[in-house]
mmCIF file as gemmi writes it, N, C-alpha and C atoms, coordinates in Angstrom:
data_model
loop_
_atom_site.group_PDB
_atom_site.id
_atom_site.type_symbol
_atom_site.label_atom_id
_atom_site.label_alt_id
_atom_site.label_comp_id
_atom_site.label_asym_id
_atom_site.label_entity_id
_atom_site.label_seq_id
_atom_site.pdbx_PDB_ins_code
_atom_site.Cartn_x
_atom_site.Cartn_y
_atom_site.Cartn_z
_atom_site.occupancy
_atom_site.B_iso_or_equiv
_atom_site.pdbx_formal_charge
_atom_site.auth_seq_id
_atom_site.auth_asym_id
_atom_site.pdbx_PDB_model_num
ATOM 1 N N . UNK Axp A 1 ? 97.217 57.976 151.591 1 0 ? 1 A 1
ATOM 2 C CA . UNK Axp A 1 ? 96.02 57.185 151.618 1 0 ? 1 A 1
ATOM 3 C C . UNK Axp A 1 ? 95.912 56.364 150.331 1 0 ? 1 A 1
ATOM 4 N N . UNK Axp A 2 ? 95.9 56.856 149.394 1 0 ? 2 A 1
ATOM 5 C CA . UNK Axp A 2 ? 95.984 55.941 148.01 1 0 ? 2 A 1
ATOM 6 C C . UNK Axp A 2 ? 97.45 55.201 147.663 1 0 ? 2 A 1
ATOM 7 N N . UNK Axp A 3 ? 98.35 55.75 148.331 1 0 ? 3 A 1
ATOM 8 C CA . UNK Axp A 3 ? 99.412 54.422 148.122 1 0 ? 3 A 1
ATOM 9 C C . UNK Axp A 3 ? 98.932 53.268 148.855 1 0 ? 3 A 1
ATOM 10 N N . UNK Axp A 4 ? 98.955 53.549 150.075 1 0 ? 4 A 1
ATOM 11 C CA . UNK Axp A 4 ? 98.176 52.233 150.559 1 0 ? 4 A 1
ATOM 12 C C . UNK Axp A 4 ? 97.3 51.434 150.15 1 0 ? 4 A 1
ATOM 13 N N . UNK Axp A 5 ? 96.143 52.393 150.091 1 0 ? 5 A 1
ATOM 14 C CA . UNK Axp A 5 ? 94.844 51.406 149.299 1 0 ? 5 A 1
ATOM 15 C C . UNK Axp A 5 ? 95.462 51.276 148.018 1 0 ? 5 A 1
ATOM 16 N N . UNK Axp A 6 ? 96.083 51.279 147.159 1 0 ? 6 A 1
ATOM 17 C CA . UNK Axp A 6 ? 96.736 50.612 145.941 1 0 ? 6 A 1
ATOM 18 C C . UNK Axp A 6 ? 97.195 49.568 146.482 1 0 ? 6 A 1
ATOM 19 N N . UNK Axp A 7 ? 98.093 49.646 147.256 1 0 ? 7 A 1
ATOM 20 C CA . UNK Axp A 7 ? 98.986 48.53 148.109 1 0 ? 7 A 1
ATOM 21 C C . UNK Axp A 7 ? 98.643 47.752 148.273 1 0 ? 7 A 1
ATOM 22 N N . UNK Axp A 8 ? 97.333 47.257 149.124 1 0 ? 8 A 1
ATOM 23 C CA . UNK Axp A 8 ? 95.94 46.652 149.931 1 0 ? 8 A 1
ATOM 24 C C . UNK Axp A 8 ? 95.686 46.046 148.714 1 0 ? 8 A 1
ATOM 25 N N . UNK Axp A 9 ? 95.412 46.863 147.381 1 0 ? 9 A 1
ATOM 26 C CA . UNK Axp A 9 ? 94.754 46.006 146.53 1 0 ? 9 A 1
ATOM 27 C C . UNK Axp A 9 ? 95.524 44.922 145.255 1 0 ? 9 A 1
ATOM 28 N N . UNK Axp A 10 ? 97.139 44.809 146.268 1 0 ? 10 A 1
ATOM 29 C CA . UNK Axp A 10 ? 97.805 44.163 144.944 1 0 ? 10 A 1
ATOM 30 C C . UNK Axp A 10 ? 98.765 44.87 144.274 1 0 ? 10 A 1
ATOM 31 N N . UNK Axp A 11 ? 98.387 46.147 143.701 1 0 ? 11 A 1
ATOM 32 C CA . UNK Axp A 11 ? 99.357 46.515 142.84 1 0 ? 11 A 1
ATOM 33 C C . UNK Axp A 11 ? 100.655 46.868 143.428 1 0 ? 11 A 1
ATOM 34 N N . UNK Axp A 12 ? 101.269 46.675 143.018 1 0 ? 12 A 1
ATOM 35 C CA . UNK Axp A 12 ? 103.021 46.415 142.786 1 0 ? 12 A 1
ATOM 36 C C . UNK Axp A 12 ? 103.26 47.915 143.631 1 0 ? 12 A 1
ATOM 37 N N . UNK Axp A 13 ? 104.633 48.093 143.999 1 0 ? 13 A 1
ATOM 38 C CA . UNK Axp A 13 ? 105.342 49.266 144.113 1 0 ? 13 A 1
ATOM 39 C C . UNK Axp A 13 ? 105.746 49.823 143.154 1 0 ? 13 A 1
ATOM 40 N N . UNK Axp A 14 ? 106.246 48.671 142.01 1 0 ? 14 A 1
ATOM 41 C CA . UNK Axp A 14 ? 106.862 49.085 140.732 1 0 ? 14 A 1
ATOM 42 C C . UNK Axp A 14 ? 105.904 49.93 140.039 1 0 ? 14 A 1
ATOM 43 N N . UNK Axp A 15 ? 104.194 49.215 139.979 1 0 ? 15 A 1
ATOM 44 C CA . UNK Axp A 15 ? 103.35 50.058 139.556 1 0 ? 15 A 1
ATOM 45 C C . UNK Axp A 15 ? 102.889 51.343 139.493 1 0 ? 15 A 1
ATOM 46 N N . UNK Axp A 16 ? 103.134 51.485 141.39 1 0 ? 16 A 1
ATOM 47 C CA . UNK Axp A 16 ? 102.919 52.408 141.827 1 0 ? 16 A 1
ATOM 48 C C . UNK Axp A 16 ? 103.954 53.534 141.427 1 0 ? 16 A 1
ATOM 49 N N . UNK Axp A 17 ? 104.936 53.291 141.432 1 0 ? 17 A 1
ATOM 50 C CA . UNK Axp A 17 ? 105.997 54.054 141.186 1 0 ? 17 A 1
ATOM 51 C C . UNK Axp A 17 ? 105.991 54.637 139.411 1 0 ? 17 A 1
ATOM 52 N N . UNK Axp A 18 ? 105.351 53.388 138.789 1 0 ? 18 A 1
ATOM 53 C CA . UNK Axp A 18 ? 105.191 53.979 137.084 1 0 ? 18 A 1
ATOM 54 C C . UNK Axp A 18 ? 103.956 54.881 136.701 1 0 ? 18 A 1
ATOM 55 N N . UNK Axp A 19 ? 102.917 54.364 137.916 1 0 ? 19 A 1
ATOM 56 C CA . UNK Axp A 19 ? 102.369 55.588 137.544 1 0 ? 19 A 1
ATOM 57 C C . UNK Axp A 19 ? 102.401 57.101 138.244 1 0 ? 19 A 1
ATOM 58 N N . UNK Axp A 20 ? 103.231 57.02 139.445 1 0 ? 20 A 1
ATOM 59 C CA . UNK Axp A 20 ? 103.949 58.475 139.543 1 0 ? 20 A 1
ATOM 60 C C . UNK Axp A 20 ? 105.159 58.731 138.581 1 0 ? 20 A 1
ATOM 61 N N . UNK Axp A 21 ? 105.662 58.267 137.689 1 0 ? 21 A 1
ATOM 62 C CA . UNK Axp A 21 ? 106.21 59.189 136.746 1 0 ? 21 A 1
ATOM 63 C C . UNK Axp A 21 ? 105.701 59.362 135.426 1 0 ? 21 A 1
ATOM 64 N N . UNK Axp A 22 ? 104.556 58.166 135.062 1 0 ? 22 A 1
ATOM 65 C CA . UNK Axp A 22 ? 103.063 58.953 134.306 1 0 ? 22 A 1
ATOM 66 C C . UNK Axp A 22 ? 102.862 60.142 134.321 1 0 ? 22 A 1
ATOM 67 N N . UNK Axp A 23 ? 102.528 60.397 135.932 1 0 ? 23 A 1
ATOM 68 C CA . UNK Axp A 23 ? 101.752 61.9 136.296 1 0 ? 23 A 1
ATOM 69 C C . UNK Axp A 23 ? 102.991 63.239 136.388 1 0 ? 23 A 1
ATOM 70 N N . UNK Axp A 24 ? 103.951 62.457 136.119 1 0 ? 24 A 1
ATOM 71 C CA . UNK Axp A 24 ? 105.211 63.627 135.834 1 0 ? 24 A 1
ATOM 72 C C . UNK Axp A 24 ? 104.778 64.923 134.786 1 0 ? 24 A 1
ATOM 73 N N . UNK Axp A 25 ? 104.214 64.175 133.536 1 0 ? 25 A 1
ATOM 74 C CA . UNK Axp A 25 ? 104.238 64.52 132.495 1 0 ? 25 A 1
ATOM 75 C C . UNK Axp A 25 ? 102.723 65.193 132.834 1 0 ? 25 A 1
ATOM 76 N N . UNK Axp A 26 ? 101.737 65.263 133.45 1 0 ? 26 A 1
ATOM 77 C CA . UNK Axp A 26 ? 100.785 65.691 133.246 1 0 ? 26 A 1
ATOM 78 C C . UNK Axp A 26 ? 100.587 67.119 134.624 1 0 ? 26 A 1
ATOM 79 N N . UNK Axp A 27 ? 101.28 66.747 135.311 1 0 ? 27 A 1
ATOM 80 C CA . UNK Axp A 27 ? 100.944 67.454 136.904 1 0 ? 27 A 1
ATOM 81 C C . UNK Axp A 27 ? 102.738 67.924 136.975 1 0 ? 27 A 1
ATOM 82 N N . UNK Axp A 28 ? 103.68 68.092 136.493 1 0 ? 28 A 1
ATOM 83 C CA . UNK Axp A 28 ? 105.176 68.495 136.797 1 0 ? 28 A 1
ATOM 84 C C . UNK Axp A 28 ? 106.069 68.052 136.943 1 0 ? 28 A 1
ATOM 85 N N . UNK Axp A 29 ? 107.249 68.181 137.055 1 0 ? 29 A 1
ATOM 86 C CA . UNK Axp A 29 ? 108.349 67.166 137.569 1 0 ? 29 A 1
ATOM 87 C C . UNK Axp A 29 ? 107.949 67.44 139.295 1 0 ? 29 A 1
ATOM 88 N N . UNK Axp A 30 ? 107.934 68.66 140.001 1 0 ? 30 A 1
ATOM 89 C CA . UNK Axp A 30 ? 108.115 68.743 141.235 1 0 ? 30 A 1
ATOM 90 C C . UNK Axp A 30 ? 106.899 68.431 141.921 1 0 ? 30 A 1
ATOM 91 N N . UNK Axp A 31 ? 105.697 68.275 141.591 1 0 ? 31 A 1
ATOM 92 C CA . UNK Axp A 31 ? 104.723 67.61 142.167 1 0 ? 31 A 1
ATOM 93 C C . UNK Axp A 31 ? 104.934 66.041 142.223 1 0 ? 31 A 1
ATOM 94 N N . UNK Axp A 32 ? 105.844 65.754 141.076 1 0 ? 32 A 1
ATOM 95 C CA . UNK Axp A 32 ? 105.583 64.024 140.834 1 0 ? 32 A 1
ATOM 96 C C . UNK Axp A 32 ? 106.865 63.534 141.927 1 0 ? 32 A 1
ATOM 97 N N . UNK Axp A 33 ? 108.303 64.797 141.806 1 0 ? 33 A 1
ATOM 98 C CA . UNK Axp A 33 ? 109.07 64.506 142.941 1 0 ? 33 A 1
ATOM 99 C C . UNK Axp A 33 ? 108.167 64.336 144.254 1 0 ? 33 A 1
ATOM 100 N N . UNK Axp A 34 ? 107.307 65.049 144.889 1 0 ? 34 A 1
ATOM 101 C CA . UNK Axp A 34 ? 106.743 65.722 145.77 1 0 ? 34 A 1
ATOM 102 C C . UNK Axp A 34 ? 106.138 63.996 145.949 1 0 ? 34 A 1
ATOM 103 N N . UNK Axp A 35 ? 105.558 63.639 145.092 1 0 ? 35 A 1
ATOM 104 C CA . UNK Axp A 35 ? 104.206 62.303 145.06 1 0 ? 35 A 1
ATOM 105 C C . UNK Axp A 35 ? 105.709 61.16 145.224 1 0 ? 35 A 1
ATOM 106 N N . UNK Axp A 36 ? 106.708 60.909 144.771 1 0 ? 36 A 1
ATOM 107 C CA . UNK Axp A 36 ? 107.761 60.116 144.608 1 0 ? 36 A 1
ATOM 108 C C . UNK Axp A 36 ? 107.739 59.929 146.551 1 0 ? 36 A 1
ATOM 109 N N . UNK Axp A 37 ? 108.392 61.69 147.227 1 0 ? 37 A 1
ATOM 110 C CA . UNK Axp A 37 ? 109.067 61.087 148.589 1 0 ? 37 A 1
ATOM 111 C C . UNK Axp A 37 ? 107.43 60.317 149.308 1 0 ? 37 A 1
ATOM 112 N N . UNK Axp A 38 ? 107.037 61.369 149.03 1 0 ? 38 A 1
ATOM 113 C CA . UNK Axp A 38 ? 105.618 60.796 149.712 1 0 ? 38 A 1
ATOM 114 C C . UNK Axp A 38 ? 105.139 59.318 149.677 1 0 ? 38 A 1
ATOM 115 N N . UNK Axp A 39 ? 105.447 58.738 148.576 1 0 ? 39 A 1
ATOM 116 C CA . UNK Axp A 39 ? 104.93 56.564 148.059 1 0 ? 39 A 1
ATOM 117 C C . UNK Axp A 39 ? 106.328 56.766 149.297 1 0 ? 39 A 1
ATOM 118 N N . UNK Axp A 40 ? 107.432 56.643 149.23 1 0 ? 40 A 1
ATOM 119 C CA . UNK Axp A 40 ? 108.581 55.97 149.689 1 0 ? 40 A 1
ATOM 120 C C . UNK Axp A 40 ? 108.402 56.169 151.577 1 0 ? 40 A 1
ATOM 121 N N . UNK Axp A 41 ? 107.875 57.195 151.891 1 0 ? 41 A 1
ATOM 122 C CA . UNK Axp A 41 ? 107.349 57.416 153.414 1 0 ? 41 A 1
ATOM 123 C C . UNK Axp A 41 ? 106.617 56.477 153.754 1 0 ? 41 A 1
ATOM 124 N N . UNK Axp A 42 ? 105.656 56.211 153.197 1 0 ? 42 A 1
ATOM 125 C CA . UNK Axp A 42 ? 104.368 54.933 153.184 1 0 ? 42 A 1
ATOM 126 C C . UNK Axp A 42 ? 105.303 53.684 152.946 1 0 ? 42 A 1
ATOM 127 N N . UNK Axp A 43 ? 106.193 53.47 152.336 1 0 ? 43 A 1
ATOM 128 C CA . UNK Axp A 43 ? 106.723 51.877 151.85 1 0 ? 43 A 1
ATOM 129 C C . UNK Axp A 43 ? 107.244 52.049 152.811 1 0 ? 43 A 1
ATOM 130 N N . UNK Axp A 44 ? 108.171 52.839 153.7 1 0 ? 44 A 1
ATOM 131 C CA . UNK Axp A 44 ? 109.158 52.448 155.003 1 0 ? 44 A 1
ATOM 132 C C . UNK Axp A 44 ? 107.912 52.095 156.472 1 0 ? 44 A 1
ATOM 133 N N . UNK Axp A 45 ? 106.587 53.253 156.069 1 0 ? 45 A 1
ATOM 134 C CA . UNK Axp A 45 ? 105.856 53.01 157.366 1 0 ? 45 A 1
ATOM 135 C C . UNK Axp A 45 ? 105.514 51.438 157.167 1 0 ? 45 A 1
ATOM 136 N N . UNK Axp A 46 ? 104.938 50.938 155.531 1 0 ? 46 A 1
ATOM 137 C CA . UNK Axp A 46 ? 104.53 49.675 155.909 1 0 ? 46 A 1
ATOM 138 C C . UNK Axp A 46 ? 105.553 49.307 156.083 1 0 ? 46 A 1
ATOM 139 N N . UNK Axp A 47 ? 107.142 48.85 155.955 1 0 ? 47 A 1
ATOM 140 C CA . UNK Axp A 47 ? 107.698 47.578 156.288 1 0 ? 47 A 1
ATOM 141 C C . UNK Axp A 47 ? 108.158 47.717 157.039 1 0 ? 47 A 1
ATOM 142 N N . UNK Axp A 48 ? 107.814 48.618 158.31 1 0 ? 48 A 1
ATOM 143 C CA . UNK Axp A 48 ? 108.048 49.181 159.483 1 0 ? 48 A 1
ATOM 144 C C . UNK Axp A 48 ? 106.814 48.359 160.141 1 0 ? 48 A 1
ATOM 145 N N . UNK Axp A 49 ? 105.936 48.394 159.18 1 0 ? 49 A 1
ATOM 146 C CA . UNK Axp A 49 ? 104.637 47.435 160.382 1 0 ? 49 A 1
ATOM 147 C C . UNK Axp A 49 ? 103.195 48.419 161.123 1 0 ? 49 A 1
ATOM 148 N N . UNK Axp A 50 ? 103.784 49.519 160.374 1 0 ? 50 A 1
ATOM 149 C CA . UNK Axp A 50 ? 102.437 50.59 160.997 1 0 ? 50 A 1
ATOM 150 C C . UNK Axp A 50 ? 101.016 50.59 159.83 1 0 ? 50 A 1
């Protein structure tokens, strides 16, 4: 839900992607892996068109 609405509002993938490895450092490596596949599911649904 918030990759999208980030998405919707402009910000970058690149962005999106810098600030999941921001939250590396604050929340884990394996949560931020966890938040990583999760943005990349959403980037294939949007350029898939859903």
């Amino acid at each position: 839900m918030h990759v999208r609405a980030a998405a919707n509002n402009n910000v970058t993938r690149e962005e999106i992607q810098e600030v999941l490895l921001q939250a590396a450092i604050y929340c884990g490596v394996p949560a931020a892996n966890a938040a990583f596949h999760i943005a990349q599911e959403v980037f294939a649904e949007m350029d898939a068109g859903r």
